[in-house]
N, CA, C, O and CB atoms as a CASP TS submission, in Angstrom:
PFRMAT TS
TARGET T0000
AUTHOR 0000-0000-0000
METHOD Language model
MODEL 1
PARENT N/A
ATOM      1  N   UNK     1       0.845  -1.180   0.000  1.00  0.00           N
ATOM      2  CA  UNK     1       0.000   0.000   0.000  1.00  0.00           C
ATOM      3  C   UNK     1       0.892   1.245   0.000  1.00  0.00           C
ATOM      4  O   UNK     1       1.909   1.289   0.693  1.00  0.00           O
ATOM      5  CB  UNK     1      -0.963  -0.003   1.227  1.00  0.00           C
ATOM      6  N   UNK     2       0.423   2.457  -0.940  1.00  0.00           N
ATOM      7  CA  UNK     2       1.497   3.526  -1.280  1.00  0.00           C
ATOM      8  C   UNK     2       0.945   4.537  -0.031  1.00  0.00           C
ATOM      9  O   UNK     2      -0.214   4.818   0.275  1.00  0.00           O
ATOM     10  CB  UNK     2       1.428   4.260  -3.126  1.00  0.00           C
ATOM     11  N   UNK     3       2.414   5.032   0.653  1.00  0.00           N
ATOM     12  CA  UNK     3       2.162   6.135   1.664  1.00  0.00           C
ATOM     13  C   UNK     3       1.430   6.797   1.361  1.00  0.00           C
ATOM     14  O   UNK     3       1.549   6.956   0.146  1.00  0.00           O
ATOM     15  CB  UNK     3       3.000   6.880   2.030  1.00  0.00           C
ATOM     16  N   UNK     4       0.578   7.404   1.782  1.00  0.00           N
ATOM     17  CA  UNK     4      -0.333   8.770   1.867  1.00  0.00           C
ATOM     18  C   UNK     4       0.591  10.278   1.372  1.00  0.00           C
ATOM     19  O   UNK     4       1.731  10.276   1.838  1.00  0.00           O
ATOM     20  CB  UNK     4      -0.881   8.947   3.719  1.00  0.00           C
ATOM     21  N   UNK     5       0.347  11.156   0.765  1.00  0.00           N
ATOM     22  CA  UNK     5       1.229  12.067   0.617  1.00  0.00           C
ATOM     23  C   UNK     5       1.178  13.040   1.432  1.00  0.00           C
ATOM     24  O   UNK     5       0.141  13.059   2.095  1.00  0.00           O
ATOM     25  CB  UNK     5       1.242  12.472  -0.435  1.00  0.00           C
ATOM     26  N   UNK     6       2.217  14.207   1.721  1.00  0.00           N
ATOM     27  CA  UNK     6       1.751  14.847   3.234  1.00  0.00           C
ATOM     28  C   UNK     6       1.192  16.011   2.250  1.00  0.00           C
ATOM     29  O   UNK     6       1.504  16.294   1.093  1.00  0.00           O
ATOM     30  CB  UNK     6       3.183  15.342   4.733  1.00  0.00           C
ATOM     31  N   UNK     7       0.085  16.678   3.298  1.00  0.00           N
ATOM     32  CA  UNK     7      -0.433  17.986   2.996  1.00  0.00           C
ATOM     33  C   UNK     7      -0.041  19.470   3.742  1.00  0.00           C
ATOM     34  O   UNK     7       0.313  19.775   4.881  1.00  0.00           O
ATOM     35  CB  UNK     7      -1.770  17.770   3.167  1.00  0.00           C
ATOM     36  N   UNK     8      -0.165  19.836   3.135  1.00  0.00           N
ATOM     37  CA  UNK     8       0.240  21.191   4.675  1.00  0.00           C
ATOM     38  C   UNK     8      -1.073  22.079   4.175  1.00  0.00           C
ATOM     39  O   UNK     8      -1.597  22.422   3.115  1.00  0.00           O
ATOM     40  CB  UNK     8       2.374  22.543   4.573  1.00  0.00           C
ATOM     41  N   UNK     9      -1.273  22.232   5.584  1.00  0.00           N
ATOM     42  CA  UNK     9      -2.857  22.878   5.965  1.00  0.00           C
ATOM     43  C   UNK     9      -2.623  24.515   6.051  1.00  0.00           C
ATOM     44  O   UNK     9      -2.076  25.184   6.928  1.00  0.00           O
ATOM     45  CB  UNK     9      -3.553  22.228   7.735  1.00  0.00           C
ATOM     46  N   UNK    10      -3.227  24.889   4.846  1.00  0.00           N
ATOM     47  CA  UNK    10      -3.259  26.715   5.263  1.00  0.00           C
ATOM     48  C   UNK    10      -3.856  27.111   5.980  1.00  0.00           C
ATOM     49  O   UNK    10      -4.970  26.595   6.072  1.00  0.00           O
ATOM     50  CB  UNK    10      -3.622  27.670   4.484  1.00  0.00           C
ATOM     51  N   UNK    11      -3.532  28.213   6.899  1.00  0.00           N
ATOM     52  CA  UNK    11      -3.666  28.431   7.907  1.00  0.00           C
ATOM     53  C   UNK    11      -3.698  27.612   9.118  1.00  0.00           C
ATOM     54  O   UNK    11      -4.330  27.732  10.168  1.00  0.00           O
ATOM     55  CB  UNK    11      -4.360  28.922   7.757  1.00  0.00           C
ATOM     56  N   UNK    12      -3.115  27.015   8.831  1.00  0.00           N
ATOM     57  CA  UNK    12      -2.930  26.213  10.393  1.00  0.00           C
ATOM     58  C   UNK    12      -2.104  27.134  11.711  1.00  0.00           C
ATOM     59  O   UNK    12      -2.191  27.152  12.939  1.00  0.00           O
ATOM     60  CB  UNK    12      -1.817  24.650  10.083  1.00  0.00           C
ATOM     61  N   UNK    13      -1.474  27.686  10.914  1.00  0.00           N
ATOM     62  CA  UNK    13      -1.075  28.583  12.238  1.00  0.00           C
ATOM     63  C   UNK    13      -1.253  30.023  12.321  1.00  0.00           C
ATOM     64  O   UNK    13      -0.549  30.982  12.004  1.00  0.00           O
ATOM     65  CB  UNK    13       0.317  28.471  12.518  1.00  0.00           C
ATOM     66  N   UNK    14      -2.923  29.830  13.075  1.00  0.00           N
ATOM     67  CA  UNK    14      -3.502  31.478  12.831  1.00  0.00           C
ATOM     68  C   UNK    14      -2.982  31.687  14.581  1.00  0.00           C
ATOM     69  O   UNK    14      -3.260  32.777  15.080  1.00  0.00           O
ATOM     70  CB  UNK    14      -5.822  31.786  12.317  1.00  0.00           C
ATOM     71  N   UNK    15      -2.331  30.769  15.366  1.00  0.00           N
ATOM     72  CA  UNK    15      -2.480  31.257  16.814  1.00  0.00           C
ATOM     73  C   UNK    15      -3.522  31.208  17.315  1.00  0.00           C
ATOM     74  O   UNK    15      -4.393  30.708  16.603  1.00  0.00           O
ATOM     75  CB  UNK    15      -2.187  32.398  17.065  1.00  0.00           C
ATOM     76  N   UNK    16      -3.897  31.615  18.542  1.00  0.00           N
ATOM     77  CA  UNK    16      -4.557  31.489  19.148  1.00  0.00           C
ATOM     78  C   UNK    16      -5.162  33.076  20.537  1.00  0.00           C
ATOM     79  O   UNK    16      -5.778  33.134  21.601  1.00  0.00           O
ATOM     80  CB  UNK    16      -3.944  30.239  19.397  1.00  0.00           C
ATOM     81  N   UNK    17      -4.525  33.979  19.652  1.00  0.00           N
ATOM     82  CA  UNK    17      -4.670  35.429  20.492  1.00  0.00           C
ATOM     83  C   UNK    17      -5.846  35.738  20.260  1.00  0.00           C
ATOM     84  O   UNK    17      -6.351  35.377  19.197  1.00  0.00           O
ATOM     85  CB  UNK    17      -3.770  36.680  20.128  1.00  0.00           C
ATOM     86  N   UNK    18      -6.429  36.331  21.001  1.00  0.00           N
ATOM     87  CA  UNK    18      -8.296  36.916  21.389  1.00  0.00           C
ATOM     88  C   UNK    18      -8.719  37.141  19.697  1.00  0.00           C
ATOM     89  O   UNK    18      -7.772  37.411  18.959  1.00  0.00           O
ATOM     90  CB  UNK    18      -8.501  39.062  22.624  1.00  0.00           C
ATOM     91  N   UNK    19      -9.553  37.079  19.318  1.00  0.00           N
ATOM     92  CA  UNK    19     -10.137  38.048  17.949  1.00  0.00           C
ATOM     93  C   UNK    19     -10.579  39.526  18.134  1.00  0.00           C
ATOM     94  O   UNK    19     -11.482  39.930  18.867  1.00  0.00           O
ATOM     95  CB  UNK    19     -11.514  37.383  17.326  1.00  0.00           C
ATOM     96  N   UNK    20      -9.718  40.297  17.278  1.00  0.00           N
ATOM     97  CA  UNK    20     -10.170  41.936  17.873  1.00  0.00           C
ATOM     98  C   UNK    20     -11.440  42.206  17.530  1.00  0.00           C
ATOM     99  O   UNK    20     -11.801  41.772  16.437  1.00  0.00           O
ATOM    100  CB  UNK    20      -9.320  43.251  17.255  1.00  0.00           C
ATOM    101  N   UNK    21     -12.107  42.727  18.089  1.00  0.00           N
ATOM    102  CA  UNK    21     -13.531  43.169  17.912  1.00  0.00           C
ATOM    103  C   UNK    21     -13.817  44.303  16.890  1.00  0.00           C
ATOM    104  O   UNK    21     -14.918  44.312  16.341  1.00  0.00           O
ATOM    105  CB  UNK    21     -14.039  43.627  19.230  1.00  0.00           C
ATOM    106  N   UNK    22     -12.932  45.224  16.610  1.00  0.00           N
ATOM    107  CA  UNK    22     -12.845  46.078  16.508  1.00  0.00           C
ATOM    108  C   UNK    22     -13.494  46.514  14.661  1.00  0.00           C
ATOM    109  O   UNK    22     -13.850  47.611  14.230  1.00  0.00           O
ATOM    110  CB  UNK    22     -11.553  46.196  17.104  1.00  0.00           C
ATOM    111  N   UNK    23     -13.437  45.268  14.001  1.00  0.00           N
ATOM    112  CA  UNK    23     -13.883  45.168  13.059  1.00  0.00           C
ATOM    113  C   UNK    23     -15.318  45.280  12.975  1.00  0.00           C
ATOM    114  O   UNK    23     -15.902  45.905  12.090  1.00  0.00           O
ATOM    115  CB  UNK    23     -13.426  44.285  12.681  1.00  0.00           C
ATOM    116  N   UNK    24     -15.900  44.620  13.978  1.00  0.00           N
ATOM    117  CA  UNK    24     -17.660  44.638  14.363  1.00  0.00           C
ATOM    118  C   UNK    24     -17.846  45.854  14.891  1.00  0.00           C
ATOM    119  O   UNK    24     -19.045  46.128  14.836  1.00  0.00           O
ATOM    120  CB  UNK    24     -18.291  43.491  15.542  1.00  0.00           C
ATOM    121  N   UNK    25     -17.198  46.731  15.389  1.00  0.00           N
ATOM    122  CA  UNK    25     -18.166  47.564  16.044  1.00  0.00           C
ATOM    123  C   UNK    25     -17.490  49.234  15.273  1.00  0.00           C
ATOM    124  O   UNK    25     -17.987  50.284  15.679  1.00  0.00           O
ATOM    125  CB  UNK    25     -18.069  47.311  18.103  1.00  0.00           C
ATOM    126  N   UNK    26     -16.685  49.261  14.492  1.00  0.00           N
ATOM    127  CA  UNK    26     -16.107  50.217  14.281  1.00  0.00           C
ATOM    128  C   UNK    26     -17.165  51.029  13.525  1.00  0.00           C
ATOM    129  O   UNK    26     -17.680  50.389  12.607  1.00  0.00           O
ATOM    130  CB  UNK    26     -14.885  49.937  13.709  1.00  0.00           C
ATOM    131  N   UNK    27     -17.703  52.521  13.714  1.00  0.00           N
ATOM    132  CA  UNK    27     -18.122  52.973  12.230  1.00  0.00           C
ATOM    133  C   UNK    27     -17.338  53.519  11.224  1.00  0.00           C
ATOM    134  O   UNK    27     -17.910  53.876  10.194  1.00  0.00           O
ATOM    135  CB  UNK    27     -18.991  53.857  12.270  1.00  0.00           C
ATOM    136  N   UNK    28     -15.927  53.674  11.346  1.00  0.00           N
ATOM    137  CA  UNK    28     -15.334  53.100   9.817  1.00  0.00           C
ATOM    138  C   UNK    28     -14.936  51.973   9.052  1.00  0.00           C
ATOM    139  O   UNK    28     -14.522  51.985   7.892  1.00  0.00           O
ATOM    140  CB  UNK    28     -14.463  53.473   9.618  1.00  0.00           C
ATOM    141  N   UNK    29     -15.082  51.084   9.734  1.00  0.00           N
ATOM    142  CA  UNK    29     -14.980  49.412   9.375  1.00  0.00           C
ATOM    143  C   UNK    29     -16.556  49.587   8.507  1.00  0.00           C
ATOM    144  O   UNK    29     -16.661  49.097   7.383  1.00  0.00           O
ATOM    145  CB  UNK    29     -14.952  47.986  11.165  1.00  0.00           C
ATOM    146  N   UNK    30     -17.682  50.296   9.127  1.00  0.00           N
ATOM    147  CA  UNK    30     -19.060  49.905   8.453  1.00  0.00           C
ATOM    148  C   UNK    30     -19.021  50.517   7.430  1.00  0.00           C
ATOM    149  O   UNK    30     -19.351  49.892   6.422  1.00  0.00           O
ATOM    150  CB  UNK    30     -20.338  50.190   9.106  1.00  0.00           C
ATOM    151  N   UNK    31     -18.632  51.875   7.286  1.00  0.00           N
ATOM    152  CA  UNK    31     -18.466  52.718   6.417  1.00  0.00           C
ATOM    153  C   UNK    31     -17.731  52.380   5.276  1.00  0.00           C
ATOM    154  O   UNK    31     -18.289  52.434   4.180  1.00  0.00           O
ATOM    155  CB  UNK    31     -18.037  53.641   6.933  1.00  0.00           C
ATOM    156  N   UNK    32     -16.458  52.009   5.382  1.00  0.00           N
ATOM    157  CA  UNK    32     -15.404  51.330   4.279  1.00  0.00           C
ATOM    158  C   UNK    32     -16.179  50.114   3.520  1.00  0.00           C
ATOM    159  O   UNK    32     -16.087  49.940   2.305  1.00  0.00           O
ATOM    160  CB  UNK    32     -13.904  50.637   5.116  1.00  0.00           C
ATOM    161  N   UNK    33     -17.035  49.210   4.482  1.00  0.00           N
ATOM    162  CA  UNK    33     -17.654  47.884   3.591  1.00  0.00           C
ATOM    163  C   UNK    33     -18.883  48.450   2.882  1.00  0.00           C
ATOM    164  O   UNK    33     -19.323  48.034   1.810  1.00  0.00           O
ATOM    165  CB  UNK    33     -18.183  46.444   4.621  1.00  0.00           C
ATOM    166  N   UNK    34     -19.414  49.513   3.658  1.00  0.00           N
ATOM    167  CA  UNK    34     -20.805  50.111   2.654  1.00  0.00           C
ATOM    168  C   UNK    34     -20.539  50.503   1.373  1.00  0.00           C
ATOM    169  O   UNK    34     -21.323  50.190   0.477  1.00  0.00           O
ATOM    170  CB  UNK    34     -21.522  51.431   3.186  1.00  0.00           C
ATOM    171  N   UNK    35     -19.409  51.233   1.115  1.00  0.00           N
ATOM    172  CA  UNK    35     -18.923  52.013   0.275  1.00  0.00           C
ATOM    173  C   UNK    35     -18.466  50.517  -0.868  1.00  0.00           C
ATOM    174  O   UNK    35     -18.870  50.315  -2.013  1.00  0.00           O
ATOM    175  CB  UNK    35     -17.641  53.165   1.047  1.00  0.00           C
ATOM    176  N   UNK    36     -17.569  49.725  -0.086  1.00  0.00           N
ATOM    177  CA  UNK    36     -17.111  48.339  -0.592  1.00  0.00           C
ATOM    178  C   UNK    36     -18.094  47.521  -1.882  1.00  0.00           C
ATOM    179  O   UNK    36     -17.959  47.179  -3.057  1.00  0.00           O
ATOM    180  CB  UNK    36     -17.120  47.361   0.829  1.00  0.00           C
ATOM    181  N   UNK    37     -19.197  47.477  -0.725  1.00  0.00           N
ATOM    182  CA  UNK    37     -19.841  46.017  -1.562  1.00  0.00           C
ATOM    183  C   UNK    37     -21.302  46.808  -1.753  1.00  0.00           C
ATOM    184  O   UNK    37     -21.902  46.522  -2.790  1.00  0.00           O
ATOM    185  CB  UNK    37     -19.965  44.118  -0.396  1.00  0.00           C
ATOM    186  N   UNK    38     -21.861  47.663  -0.959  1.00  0.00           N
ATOM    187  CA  UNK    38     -23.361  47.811  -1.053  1.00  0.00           C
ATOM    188  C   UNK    38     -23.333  48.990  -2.278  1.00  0.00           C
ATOM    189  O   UNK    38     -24.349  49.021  -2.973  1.00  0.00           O
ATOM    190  CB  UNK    38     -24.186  48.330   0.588  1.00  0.00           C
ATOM    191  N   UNK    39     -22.714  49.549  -2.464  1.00  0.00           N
ATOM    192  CA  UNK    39     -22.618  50.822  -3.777  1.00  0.00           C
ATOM    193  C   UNK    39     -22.031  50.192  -4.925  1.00  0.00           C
ATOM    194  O   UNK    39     -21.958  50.902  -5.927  1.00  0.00           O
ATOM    195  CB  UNK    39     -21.548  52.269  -3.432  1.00  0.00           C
ATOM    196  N   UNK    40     -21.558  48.911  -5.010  1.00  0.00           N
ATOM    197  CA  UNK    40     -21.159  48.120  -6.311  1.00  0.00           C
ATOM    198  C   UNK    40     -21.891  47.151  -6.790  1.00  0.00           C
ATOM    199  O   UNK    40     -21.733  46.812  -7.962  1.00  0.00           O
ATOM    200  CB  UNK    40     -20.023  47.528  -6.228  1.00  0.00           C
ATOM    201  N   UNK    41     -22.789  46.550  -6.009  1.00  0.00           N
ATOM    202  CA  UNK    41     -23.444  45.064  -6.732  1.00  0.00           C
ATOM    203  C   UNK    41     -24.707  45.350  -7.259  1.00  0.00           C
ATOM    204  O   UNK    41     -24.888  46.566  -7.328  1.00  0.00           O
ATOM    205  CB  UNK    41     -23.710  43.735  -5.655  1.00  0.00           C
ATOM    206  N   UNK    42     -25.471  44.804  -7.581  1.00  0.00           N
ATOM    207  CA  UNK    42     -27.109  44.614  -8.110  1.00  0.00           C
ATOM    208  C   UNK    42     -27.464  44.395  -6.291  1.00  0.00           C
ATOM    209  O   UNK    42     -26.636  43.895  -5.530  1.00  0.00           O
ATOM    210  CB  UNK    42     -27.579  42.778  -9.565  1.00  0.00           C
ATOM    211  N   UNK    43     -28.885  44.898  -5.832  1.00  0.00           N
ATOM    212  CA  UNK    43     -29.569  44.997  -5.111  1.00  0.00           C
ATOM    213  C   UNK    43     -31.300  44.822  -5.411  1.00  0.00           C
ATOM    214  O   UNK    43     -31.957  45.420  -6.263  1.00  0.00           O
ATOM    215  CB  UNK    43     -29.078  45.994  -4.709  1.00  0.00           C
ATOM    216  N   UNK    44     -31.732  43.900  -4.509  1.00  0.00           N
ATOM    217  CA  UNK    44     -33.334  43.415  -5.062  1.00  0.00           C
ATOM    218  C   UNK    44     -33.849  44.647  -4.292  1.00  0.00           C
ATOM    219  O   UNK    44     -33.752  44.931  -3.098  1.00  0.00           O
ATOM    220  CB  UNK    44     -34.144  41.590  -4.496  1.00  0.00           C
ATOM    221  N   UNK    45     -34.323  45.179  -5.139  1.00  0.00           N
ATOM    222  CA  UNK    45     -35.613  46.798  -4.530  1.00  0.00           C
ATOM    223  C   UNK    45     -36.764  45.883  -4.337  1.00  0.00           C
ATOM    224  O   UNK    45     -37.043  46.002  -3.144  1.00  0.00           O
ATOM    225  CB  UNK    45     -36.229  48.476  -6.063  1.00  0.00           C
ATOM    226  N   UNK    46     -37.402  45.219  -4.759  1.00  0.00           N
ATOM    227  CA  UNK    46     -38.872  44.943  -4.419  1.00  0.00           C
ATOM    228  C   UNK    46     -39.383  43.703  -5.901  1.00  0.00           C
ATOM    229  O   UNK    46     -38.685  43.097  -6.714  1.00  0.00           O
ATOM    230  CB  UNK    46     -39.914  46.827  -4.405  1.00  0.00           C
ATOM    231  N   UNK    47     -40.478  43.746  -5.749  1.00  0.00           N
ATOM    232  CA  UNK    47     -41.118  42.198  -6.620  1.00  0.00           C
ATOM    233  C   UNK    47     -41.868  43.244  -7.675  1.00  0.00           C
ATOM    234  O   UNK    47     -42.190  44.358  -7.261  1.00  0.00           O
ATOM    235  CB  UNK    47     -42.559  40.767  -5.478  1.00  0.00           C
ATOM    236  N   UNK    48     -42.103  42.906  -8.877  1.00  0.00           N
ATOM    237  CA  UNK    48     -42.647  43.950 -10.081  1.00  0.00           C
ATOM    238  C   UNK    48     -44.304  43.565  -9.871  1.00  0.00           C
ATOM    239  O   UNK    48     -45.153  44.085 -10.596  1.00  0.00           O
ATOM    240  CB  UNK    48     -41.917  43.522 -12.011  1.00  0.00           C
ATOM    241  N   UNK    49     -44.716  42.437  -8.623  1.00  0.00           N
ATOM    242  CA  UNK    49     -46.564  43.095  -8.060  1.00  0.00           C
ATOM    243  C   UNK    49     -45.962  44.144  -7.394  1.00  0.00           C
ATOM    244  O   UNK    49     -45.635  44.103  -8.580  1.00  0.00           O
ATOM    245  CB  UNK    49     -47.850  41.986  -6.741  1.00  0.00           C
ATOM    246  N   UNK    50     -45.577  44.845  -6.893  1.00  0.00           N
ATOM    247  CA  UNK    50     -45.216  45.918  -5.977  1.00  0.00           C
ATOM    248  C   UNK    50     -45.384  47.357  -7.153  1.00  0.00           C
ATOM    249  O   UNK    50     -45.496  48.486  -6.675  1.00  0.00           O
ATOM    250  CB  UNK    50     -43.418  45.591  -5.228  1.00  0.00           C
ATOM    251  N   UNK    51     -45.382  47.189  -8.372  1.00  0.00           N
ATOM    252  CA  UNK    51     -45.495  48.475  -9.334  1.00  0.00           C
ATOM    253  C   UNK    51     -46.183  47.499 -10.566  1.00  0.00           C
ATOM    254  O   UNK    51     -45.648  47.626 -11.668  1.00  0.00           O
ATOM    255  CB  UNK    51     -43.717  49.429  -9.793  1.00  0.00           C
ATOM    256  N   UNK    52     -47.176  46.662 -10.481  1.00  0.00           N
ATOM    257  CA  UNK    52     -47.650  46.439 -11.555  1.00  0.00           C
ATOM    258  C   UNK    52     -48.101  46.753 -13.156  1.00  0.00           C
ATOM    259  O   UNK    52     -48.185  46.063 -14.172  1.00  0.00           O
ATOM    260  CB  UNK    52     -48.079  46.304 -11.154  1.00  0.00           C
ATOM    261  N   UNK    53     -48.349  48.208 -12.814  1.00  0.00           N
ATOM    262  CA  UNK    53     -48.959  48.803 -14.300  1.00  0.00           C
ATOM    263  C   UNK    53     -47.842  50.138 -14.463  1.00  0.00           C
ATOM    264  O   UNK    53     -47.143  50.766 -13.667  1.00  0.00           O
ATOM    265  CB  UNK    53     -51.008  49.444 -14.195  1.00  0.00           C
ATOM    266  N   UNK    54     -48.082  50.195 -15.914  1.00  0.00           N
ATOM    267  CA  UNK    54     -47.124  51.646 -16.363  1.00  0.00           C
ATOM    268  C   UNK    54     -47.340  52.416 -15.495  1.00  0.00           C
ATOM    269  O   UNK    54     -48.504  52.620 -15.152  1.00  0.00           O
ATOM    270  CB  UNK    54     -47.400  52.483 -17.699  1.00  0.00           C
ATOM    271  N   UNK    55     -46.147  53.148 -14.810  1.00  0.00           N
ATOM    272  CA  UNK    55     -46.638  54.625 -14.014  1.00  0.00           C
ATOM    273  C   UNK    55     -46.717  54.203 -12.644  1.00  0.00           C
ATOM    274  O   UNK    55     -46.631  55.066 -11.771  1.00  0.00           O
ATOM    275  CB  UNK    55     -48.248  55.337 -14.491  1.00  0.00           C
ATOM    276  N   UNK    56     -46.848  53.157 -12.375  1.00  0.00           N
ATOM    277  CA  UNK    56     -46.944  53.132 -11.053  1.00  0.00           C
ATOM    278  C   UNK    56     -45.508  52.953 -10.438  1.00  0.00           C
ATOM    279  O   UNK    56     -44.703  52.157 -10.921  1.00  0.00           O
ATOM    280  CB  UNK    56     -47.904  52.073 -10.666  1.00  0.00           C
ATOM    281  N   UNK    57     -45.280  53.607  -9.530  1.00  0.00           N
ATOM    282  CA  UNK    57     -44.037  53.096  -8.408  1.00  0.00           C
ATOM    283  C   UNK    57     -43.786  53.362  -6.819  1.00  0.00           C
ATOM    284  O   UNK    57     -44.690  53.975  -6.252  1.00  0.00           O
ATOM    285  CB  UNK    57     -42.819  53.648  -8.898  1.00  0.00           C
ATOM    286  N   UNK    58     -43.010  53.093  -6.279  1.00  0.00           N
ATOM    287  CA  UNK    58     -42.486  52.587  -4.892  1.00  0.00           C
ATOM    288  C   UNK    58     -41.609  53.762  -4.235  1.00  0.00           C
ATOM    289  O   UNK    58     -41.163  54.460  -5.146  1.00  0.00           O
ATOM    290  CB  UNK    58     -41.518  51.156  -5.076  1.00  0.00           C
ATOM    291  N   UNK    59     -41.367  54.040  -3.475  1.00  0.00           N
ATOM    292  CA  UNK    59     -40.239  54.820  -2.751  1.00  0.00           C
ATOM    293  C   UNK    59     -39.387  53.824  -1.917  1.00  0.00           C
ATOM    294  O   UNK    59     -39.696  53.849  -0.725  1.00  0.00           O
ATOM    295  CB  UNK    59     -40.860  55.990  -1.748  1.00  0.00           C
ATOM    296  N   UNK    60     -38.553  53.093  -2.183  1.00  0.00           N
ATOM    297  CA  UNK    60     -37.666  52.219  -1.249  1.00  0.00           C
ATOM    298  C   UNK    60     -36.660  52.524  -0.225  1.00  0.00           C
ATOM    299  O   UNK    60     -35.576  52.603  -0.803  1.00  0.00           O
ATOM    300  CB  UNK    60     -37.018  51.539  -1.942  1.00  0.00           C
ATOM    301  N   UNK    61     -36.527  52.727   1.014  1.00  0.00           N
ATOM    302  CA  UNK    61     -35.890  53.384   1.480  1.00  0.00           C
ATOM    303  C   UNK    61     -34.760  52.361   1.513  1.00  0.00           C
ATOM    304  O   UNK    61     -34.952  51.167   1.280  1.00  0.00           O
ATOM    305  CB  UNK    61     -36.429  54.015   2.540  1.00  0.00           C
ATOM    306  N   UNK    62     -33.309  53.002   1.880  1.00  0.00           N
ATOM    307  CA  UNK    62     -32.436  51.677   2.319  1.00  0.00           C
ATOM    308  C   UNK    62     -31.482  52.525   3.024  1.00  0.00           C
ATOM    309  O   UNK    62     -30.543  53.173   2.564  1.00  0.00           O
ATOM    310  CB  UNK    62     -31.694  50.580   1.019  1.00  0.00           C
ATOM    311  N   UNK    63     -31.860  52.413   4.129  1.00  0.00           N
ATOM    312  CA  UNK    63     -31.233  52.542   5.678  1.00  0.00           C
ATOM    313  C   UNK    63     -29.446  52.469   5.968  1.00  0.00           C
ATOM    314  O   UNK    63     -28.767  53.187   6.701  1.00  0.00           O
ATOM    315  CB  UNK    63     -31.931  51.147   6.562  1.00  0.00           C
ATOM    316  N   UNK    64     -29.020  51.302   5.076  1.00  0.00           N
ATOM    317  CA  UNK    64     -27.487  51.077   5.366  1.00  0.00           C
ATOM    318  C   UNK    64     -26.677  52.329   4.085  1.00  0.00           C
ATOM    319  O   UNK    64     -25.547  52.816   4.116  1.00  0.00           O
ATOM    320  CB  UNK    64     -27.011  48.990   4.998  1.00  0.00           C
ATOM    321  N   UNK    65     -27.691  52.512   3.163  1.00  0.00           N
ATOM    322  CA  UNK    65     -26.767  53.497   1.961  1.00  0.00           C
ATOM    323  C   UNK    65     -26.922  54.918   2.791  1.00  0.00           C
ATOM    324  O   UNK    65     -25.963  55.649   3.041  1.00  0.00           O
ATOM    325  CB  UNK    65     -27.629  53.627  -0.024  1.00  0.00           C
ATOM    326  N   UNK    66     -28.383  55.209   3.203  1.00  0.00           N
ATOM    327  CA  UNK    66     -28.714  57.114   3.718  1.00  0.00           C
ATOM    328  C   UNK    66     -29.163  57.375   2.869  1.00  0.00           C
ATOM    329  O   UNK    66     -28.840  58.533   2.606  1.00  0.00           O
ATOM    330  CB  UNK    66     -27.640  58.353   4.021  1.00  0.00           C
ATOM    331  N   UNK    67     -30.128  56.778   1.798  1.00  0.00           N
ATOM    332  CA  UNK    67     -30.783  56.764   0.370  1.00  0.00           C
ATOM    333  C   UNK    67     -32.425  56.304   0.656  1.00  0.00           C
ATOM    334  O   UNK    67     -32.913  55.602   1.541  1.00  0.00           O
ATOM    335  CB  UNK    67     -29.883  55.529  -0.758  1.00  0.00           C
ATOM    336  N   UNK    68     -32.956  56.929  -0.348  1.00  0.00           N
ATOM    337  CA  UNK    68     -34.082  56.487  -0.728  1.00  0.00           C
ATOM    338  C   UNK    68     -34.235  56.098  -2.499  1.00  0.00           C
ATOM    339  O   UNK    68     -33.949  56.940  -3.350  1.00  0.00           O
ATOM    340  CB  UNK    68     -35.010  57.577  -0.202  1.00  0.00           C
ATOM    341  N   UNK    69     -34.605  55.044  -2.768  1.00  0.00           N
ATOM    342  CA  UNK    69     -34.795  54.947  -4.438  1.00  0.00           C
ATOM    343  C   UNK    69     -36.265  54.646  -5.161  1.00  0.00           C
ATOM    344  O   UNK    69     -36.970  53.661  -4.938  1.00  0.00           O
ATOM    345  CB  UNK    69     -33.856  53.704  -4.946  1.00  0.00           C
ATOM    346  N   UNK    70     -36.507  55.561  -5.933  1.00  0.00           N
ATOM    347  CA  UNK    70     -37.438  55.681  -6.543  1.00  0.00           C
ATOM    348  C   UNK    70     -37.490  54.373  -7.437  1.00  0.00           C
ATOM    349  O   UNK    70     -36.682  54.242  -8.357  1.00  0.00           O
ATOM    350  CB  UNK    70     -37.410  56.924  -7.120  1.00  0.00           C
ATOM    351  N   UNK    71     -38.503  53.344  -7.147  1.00  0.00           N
ATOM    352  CA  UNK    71     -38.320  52.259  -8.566  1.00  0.00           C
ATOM    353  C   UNK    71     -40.118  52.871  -9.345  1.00  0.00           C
ATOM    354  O   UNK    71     -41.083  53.507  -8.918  1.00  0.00           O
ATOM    355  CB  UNK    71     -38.242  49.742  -7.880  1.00  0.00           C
ATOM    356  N   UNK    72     -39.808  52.335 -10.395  1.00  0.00           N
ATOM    357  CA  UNK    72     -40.315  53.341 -11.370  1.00  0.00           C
ATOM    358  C   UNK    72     -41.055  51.976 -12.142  1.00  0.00           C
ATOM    359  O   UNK    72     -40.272  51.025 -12.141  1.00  0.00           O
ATOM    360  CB  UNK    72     -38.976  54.457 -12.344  1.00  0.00           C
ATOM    361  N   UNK    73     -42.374  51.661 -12.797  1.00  0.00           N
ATOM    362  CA  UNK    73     -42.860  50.409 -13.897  1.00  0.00           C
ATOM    363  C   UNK    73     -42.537  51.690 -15.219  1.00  0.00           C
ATOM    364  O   UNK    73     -42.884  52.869 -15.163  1.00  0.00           O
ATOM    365  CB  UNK    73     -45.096  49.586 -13.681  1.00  0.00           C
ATOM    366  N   UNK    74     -41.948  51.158 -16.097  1.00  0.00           N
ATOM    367  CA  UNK    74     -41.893  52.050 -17.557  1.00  0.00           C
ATOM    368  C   UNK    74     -43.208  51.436 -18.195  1.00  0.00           C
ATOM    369  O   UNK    74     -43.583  51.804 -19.308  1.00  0.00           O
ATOM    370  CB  UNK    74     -40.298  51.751 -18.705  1.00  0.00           C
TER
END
């Protein structure tokens, strides 16, 4: 039977010192990831029953941007 080959495990040596918190509670840690990921990707505003017919639309607020967005049925 052929030896097993060795592996070496990444991160295996993260230590073992406290985890800083400082990432969770910072408001520039929140600020830097808002800016990061929530102002770059696609975001679901709402379901198209929510503005069914031409002309009709929604005011969506979203709390984590400091925005409100108008979705609009063309």
């Amino acid at each position: 039977m052929a030896a097993q080959p060795e592996t070496s495990l990444t991160g295996a040596d993260l230590g073992t010192a406290p985890v800083p918190v400082e990432p969770c509670v910072s408001p520039d840690y929140f600020v830097a990831g808002r800016e990061q990921l929530f102002r770059k990707v696609w975001m679901n505003l709402g379901h198209e029953s929510e503005v069914p017919n031409p002309g009709d639309y929604v005011v969506k607020p979203m709390p984590t941007l400091g925005v409100e967005v108008l979705l609009v049925r063309n």
